[in-house]
The first five atom37 places (N, CA, C, CB, O) and aatype in JSON, in Angstrom:
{
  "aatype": [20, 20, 20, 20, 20, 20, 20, 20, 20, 20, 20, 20, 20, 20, 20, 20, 20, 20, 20, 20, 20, 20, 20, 20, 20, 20, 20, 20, 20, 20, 20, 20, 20, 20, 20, 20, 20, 20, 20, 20, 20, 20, 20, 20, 20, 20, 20, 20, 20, 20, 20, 20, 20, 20, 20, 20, 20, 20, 20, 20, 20, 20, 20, 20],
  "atom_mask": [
    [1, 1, 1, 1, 1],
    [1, 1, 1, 1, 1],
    [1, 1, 1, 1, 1],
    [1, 1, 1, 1, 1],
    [1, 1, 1, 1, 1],
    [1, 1, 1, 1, 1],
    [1, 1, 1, 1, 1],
    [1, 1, 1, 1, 1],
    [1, 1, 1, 1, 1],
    [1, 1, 1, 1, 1],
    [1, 1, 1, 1, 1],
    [1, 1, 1, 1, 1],
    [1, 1, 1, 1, 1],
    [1, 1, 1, 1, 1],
    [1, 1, 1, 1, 1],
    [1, 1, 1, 1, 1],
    [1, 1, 1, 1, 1],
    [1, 1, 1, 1, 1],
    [1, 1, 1, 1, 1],
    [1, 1, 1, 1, 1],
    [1, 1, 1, 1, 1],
    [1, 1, 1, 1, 1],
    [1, 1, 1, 1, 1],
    [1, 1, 1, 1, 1],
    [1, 1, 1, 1, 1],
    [1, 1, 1, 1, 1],
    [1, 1, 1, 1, 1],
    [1, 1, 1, 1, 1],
    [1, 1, 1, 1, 1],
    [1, 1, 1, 1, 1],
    [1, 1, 1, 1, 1],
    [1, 1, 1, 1, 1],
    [1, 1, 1, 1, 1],
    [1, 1, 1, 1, 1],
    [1, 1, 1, 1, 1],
    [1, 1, 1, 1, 1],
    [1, 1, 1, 1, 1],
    [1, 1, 1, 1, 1],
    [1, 1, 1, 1, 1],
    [1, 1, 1, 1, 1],
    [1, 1, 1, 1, 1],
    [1, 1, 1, 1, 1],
    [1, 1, 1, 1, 1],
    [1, 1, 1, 1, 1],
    [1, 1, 1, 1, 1],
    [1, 1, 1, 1, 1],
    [1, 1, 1, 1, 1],
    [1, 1, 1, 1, 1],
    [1, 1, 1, 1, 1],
    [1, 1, 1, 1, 1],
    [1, 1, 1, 1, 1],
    [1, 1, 1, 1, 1],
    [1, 1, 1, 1, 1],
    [1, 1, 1, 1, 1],
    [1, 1, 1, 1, 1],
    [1, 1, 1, 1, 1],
    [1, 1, 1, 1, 1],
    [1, 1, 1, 1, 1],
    [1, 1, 1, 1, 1],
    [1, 1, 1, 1, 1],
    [1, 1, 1, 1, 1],
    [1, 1, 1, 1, 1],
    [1, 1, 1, 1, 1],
    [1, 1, 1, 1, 1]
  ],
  "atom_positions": [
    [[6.62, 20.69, -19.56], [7.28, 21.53, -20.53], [8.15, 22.54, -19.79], [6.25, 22.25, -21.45], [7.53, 23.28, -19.04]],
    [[9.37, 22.69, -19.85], [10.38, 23.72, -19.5], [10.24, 24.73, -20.48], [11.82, 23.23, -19.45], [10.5, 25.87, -20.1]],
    [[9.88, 24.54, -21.72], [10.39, 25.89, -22.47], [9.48, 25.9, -23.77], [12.18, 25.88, -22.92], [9.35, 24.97, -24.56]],
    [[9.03, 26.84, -23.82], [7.94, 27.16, -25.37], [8.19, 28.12, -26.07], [6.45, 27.5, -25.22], [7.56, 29.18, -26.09]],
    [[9.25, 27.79, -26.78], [9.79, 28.87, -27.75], [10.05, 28.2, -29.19], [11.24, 29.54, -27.13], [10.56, 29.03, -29.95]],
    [[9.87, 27.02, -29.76], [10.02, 26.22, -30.75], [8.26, 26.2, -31.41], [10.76, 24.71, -30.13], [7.5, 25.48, -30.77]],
    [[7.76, 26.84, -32.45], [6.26, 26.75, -32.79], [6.09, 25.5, -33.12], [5.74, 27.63, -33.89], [7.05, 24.98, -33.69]],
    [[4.71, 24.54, -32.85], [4.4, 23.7, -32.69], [4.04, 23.6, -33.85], [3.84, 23.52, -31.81], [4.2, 22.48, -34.33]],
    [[3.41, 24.7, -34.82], [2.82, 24.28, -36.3], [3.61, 24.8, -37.89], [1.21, 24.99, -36.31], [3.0, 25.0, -38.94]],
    [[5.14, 24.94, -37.69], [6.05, 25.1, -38.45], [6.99, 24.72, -37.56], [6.13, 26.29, -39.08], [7.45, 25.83, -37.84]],
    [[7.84, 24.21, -36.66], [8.79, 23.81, -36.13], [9.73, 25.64, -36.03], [9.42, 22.36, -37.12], [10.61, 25.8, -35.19]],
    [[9.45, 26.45, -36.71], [10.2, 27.91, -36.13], [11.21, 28.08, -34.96], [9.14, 28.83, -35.65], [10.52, 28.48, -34.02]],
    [[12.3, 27.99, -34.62], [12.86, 28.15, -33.14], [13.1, 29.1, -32.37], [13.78, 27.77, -33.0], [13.46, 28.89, -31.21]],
    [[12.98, 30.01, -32.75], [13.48, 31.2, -32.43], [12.93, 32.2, -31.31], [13.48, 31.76, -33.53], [13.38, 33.21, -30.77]],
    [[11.73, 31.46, -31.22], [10.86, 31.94, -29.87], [9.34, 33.0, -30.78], [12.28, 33.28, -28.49], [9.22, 32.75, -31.98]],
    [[8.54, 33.86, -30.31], [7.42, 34.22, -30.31], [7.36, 36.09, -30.6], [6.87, 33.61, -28.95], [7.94, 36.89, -29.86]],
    [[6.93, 36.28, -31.24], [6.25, 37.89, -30.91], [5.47, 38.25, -29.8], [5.33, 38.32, -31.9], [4.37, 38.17, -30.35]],
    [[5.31, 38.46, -29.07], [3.7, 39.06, -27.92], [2.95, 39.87, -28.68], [3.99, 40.18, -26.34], [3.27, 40.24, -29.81]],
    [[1.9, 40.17, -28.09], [0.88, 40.66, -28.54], [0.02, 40.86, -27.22], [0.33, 39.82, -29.64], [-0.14, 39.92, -26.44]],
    [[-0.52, 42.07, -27.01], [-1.29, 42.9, -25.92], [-2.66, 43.28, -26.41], [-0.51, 44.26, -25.54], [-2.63, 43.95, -27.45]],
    [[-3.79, 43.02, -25.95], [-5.13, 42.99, -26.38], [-5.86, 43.7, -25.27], [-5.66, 41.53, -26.65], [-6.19, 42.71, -24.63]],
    [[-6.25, 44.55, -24.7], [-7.24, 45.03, -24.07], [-8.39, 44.84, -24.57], [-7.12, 46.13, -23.87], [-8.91, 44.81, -25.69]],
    [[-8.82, 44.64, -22.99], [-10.74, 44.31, -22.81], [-10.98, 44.61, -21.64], [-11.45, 42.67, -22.97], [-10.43, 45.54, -21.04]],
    [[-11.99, 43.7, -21.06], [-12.83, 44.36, -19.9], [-12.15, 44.33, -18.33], [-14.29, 43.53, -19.83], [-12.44, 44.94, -17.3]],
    [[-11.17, 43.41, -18.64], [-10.69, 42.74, -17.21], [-8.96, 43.24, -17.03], [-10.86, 40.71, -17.31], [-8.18, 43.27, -16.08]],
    [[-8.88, 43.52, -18.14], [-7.3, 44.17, -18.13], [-6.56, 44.14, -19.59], [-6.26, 43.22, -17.02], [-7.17, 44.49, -20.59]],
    [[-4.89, 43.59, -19.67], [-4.56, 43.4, -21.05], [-4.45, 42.03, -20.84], [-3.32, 44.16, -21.69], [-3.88, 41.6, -19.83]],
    [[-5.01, 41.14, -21.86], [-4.66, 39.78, -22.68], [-2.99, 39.74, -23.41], [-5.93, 39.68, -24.08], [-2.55, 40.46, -24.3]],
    [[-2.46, 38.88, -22.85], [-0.94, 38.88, -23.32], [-0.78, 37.54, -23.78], [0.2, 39.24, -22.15], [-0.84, 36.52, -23.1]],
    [[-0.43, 37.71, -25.7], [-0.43, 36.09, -25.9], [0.94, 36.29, -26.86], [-2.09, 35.22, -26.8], [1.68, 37.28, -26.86]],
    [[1.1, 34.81, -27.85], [2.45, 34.9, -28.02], [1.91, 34.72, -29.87], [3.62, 33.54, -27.01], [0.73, 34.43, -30.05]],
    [[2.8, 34.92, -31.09], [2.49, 34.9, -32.36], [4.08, 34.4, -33.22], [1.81, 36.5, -32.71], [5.14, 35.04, -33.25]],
    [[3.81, 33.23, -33.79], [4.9, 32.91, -34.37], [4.87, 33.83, -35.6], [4.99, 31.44, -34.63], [3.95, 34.06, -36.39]],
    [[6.51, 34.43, -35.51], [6.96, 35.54, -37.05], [6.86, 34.67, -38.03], [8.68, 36.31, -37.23], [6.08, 35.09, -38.88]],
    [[7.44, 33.34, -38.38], [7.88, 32.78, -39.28], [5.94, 32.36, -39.95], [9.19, 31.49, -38.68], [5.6, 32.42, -41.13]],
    [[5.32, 32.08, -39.14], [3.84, 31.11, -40.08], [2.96, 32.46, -39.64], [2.99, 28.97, -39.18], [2.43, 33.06, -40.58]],
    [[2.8, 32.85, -38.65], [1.8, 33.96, -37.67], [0.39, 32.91, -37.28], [1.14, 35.74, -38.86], [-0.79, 33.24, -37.45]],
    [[0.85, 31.63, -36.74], [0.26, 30.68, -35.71], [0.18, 31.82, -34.31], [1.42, 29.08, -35.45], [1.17, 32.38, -33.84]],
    [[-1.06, 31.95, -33.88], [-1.49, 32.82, -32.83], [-1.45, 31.74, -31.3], [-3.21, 33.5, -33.31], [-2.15, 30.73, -31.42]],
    [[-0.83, 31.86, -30.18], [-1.03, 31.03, -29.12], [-1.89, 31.83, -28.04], [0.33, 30.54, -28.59], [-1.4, 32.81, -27.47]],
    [[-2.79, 31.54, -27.86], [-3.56, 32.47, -26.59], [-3.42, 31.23, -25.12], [-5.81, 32.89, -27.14], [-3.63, 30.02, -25.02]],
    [[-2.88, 32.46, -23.98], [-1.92, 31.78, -22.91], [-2.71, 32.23, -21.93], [-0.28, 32.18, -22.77], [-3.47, 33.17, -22.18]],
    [[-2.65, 31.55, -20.44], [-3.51, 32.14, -19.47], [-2.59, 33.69, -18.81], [-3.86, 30.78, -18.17], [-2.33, 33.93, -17.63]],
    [[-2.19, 34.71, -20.33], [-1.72, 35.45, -19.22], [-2.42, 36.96, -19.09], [-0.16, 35.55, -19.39], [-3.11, 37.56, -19.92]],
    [[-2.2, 37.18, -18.34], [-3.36, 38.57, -18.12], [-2.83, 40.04, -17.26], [-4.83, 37.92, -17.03], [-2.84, 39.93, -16.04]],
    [[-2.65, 40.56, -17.49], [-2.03, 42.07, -16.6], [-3.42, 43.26, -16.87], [-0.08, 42.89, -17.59], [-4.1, 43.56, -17.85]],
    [[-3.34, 43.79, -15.17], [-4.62, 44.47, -14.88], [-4.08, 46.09, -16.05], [-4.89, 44.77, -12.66], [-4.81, 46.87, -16.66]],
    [[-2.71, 46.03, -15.95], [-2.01, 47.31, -16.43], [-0.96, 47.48, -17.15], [-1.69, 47.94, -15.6], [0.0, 47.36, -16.38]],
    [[-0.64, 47.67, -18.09], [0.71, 47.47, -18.51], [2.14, 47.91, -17.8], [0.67, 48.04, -19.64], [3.28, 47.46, -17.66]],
    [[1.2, 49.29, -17.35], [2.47, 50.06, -16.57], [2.87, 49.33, -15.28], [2.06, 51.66, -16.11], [3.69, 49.72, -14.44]],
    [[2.03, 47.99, -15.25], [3.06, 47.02, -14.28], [3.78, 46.05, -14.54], [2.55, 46.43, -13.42], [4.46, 45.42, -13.73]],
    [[3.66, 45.82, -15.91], [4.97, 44.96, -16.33], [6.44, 45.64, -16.54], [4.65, 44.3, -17.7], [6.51, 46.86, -16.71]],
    [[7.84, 44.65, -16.51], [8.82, 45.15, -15.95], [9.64, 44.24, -16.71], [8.85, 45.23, -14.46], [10.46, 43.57, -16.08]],
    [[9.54, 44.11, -17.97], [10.88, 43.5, -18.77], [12.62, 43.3, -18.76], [10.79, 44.1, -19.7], [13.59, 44.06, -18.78]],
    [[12.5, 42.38, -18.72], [14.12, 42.39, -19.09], [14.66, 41.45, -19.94], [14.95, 42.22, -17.93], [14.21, 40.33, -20.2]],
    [[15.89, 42.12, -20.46], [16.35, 41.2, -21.44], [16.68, 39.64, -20.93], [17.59, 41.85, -22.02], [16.83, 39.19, -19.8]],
    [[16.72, 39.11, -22.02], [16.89, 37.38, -21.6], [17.78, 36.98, -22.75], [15.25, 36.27, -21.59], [18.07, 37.77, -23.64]],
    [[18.24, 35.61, -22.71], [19.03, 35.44, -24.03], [18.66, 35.55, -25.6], [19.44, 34.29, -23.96], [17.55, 35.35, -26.08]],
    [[19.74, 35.89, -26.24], [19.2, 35.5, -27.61], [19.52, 34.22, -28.02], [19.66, 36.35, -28.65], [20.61, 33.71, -27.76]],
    [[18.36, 33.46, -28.86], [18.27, 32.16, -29.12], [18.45, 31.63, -30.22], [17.37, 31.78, -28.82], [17.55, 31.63, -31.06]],
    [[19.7, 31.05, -30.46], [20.2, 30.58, -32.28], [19.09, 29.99, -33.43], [21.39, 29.11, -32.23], [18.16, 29.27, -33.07]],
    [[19.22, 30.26, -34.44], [17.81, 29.89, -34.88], [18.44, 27.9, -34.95], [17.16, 30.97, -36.87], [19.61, 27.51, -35.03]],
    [[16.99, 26.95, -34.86], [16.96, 25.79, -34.7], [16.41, 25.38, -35.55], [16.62, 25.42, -33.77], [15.19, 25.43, -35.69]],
    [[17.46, 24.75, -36.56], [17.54, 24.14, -37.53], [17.52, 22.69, -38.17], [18.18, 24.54, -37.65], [17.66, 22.55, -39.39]]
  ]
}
C-alpha cells in the first residue's frame, strides 16, 4: 500500500481526521473517517506530543 487516505468502509476520499488518546505508554495516534466516523487504530504512538512537528501536505480532490 502507498497511500491510505480512501476509507475502506464508505469508499470517502478525502483522507482521515486523527485522533490523540493518552494512556500509560504515551499518546495513541489513530485516524477517523468524517464522512461514516469508521475508527482505524494504527501502530502509531508518540511518548509526547510536544514532539511531533507537522507540516502541511497536499490538499486532496474529493474522489468520486
Amino acid at each position: 500500500m502507498k497511500e491510505f487516505r480512501v476509507c475502506p468502509a464508505c469508499n470517502y476520499g478525502r483522507g482521515f481526521h486523527a485522533y490523540f488518546k493518552e494512556h500509560d505508554e504515551g499518546v495513541k495516534i489513530g485516524l477517523i473517517c468524517p464522512s461514516c466516523g469508521q475508527s482505524y487504530d494504527l501502530p502509531w504512538q508518540e511518548k509526547d506530543l510536544s514532539s511531533l512537528s507537522p507540516e502541511k501536505g497536499p490538499v486532496f480532490p474529493s474522489k468520486e
